[in-house]
C-alpha positions in Angstrom: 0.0 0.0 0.0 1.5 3.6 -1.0 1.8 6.5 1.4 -0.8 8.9 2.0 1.4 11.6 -0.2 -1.6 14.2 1.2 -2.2 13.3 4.6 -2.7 16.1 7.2 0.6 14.5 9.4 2.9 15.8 6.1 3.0 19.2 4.5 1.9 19.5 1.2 4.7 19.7 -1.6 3.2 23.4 -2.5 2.8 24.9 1.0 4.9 27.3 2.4 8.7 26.7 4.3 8.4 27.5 7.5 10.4 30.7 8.3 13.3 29.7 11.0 14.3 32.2 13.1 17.5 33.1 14.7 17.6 32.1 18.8 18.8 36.1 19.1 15.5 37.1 17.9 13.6 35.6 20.4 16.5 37.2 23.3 15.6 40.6 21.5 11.5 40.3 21.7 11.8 38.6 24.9 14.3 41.8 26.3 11.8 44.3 24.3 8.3 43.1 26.0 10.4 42.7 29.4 11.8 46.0 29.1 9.0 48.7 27.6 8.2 50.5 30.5 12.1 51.4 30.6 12.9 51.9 26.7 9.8 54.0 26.4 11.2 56.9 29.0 14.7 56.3 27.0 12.7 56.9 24.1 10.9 60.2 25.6 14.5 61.5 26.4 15.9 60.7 23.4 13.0 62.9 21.8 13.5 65.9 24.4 17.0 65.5 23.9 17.0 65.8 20.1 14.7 69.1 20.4 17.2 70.8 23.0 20.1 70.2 20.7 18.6 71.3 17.2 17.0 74.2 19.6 20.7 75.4 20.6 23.5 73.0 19.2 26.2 75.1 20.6 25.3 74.8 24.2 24.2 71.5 24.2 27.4 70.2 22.3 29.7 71.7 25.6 30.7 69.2 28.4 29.9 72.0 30.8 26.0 71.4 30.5 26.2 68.1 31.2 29.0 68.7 34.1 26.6 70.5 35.7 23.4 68.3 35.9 25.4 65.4 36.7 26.9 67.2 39.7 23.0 67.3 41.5 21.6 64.3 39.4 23.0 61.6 42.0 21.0 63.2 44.6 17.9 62.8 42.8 18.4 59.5 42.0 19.4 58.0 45.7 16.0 59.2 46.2 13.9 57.9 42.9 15.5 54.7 43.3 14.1 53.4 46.5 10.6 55.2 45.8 10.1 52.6 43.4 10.4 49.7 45.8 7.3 51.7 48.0 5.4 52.7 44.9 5.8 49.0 43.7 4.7 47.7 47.5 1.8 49.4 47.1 2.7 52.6 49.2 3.9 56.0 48.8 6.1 58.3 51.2 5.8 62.0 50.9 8.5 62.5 54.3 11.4 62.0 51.8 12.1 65.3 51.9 12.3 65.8 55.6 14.2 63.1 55.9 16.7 64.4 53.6 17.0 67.1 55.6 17.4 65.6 59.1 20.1 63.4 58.0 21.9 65.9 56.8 21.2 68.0 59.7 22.6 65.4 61.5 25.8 65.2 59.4 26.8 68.6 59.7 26.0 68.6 63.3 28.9 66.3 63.9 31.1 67.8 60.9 30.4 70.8 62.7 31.5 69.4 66.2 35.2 68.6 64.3 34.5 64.9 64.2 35.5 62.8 60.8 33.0 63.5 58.2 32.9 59.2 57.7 31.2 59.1 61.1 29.1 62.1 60.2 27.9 60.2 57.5 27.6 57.0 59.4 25.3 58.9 61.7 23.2 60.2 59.0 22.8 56.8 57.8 21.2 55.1 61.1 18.7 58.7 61.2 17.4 57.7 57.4 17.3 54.0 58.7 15.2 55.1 62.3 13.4 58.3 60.6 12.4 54.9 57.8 11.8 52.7 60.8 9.1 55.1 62.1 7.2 56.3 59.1 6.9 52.8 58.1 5.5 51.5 61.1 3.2 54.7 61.4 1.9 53.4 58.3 2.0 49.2 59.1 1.6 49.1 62.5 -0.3 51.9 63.1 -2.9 51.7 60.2 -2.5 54.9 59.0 -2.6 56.0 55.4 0.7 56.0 53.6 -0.5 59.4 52.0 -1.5 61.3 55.1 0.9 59.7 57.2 4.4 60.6 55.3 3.0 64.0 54.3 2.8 64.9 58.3 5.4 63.7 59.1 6.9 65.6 56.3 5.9 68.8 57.6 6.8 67.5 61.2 10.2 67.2 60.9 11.1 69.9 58.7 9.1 72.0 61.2 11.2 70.4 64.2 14.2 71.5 61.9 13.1 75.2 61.6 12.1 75.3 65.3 15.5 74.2 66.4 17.8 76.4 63.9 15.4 79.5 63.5 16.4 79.2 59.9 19.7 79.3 60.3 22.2 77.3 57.8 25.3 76.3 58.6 29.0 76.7 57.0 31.2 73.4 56.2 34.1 74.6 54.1 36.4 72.0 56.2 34.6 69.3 54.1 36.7 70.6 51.1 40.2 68.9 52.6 38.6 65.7 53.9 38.8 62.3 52.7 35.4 62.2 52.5 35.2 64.6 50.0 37.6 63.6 47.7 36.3 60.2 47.5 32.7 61.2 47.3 32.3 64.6 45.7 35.5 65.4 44.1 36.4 65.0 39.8 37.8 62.9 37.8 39.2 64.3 34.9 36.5 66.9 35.2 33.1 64.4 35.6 31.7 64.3 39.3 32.5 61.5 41.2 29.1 61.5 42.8 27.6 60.1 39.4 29.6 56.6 39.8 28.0 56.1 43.6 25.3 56.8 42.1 25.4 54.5 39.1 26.5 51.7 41.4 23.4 52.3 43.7 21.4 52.3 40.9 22.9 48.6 39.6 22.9 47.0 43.2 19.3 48.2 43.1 18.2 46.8 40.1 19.4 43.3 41.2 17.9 43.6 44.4 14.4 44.3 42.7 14.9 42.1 39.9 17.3 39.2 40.9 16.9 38.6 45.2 14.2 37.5 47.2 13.1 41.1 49.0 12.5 42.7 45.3 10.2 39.6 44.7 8.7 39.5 47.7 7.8 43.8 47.2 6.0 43.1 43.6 4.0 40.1 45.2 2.7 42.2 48.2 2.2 45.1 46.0 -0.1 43.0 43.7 -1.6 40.9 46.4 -1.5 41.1 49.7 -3.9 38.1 50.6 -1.5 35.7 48.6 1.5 37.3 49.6 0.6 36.6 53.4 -0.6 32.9 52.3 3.0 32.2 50.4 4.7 32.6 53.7 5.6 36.5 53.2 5.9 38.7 56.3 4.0 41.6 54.3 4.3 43.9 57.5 7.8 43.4 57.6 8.1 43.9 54.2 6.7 46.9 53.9 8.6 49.0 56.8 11.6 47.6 55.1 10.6 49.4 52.1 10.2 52.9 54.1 13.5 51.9 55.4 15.2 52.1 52.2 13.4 55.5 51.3 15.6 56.6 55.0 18.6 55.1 53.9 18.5 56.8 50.3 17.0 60.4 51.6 20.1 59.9 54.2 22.5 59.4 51.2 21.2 62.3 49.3 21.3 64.7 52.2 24.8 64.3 52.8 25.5 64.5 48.9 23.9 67.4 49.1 25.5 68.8 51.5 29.1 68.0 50.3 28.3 69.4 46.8 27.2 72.9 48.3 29.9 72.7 51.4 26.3 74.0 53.1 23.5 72.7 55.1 20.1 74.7 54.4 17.1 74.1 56.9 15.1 73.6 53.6 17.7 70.9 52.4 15.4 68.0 50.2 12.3 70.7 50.2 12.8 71.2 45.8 12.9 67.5 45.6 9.4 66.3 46.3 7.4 66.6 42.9 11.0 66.3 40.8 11.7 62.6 42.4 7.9 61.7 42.3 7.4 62.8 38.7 10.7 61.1 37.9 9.4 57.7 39.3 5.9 57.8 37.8 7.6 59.3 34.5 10.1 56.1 34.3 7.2 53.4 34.3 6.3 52.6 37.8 2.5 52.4 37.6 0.8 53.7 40.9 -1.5 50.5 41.7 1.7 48.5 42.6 2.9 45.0 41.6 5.2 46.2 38.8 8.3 49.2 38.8 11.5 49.0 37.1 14.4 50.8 39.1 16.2 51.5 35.5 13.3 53.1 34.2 12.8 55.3 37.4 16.6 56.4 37.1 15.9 57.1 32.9 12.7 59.4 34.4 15.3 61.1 37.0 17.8 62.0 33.9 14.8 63.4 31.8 13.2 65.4 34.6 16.9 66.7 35.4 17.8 67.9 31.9 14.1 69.5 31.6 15.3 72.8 33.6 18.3 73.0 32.3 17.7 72.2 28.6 14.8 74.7 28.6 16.8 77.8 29.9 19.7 76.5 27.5 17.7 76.0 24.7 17.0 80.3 24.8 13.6 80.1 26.8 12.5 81.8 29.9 12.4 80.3 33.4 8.2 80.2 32.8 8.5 77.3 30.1 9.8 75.0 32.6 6.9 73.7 34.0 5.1 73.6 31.3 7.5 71.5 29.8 7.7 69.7 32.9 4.1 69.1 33.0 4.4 68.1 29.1 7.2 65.5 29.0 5.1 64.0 32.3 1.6 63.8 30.2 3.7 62.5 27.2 5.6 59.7 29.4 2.2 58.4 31.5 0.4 58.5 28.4 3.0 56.0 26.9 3.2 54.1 29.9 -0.6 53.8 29.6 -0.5 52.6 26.3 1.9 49.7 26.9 0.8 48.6 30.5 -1.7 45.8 28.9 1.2 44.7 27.6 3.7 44.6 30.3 1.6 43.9 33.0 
């Protein structure tokens, strides 16, 4: 008996070859869908970025521009970074600010005092981690909204901080010949060395969110709660640890800060509140929690930065920077939106 030439089990002789495809394309789809939220705010600065430089090439084709923003952008982005771990959990902390403030406070206090600035900042550090131990457990433990909560405390320690110094700053020029300094805040071959820390906090972050067990555990409370407690999460404890980290990164930036301006203000952190917030919401972190991406969040922190600067650069006034602020933050959620039934 023949073969069946026509039977469903074999192709036909005049169908079509199927197409093979190369094992990279798969790695590039796969590292596109895993990846929009974070190459769509590349994507907005590349835009903004383009329009700034045929606005005024001269300007923007100087390495003094770019000196500049990357001399503050670290600060920001100590900040953005760990926002994203509470914005993922499901939370949101408005004290940031504050914080920033008191643990610099606290840094210049014992600068001040002629201690070594490495135990100034070592000090700062523990009042991020306690100032993030009690906001969180305001919020955990005490059943507070995460909202309300953060936003008074805001207010209450930067009104403890103007109580206590009556608005007074204070001087630190000795921070210009300390170790501290040069390893910290100095140059190299004229780029800040703040933007390396800062790179390298951004990279450990990443793999904590993405790669360990505490970044899972954050995007399985954020989206579910119930489950998350049913898996064998801690969600309370998760989520003070997560205010925690917003301590320890408001307590990094305040002493950047501080170092960069060889000043501490009573107001240190207070400019920072809707920059780092747009810059987290503007780099794909969606606000019902589950799903962040600490890259994209440090992309949004870059674009927000070059907004004031590329605006006055590019030969407008100061009164076109928030609208472009507002615009390139309409623009960005509006992508975001787009893509989230895709990525979620």
């Amino acid at each position: 008996m023949e073969p069946d030439l026509e039977s469903p089990l074999r192709p036909h002789a005049g169908s079509a070859r199927q197409e093979w495809k190369h094992p990279s394309d798969h790695w590039l789809r796969g590292f596109v869908l895993d990846n929009r939220a974070s190459l769509g705010t590349l994507a907005v600065f590349i835009v903004m970025m383009a329009v700034f430089m045929v606005a005024n090439p001269t300007v923007f084709t100087t390495w003094y521009l770019y000196s500049s923003v990357l001399t503050t952008l670290p600060v920001a982005l100590f900040v953005v970074v760990p926002l994203v771990f509470v914005v993922t959990c499901g939370e949101i902390d408005l004290s940031f600010p504050a914080t920033m403030g008191f643990a610099a406070w606290v840094f210049a206090l014992v600068v001040q005092a002629g201690y070594d600035p490495f135990l100034g900042i070592a000090a700062a550090l523990v009042t991020g981690m306690l100032l993030g131990f009690l906001v969180g457990s305001l919020v955990v433990y005490g059943g507070l909204s995460s909202l309300i909560a953060t936003l008074g405390m805001n207010f209450l320690l930067r009104g403890l901080i103007q109580i206590i110094n009556e608005g007074k700053s204070m001087s630190l020029t000795s921070l210009s010949n300390s170790w501290a300094y040069k390893i910290f805040s100095s140059q190299i071959y004229g780029v800040p060395v703040q933007i390396f820390w800062a790179i390298a906090f951004v990279v450990l972050s990443a793999m904590l969110y993405n790669r360990h067990r505490f970044g899972a555990q954050v995007r399985v409370v954020g989206d579910n709660p119930d489950s998350a407690q049913q898996m064998g999460i801690d969600v309370k404890r998760v989520r003070v640890k997560v205010f925690v980290f917003v301590g320890i990164g408001a307590a990094i930036a305040g002493t950047f800060s501080v170092m960069i301006n060889f000043t501490w203000w009573p107001t240190a952190g207070d400019g920072y509140l809707l920059p780092v917030l747009a810059s987290v919401f503007v780099g794909g972190t969606p606000t019902w929690g589950g799903i962040g991406t600490v890259v994209g969040g440090a992309i949004g922190a870059v674009t927000v930065s070059f907004i004031q600067t590329g605006v006055v650069a590019a030969g407008l006034s100061g009164f076109y920077v928030q609208f472009f602020n507002g615009l390139i933050i309409i623009l960005s959620l509006l992508g975001h939106k787009w893509n989230q039934a895709r990525y979620r």
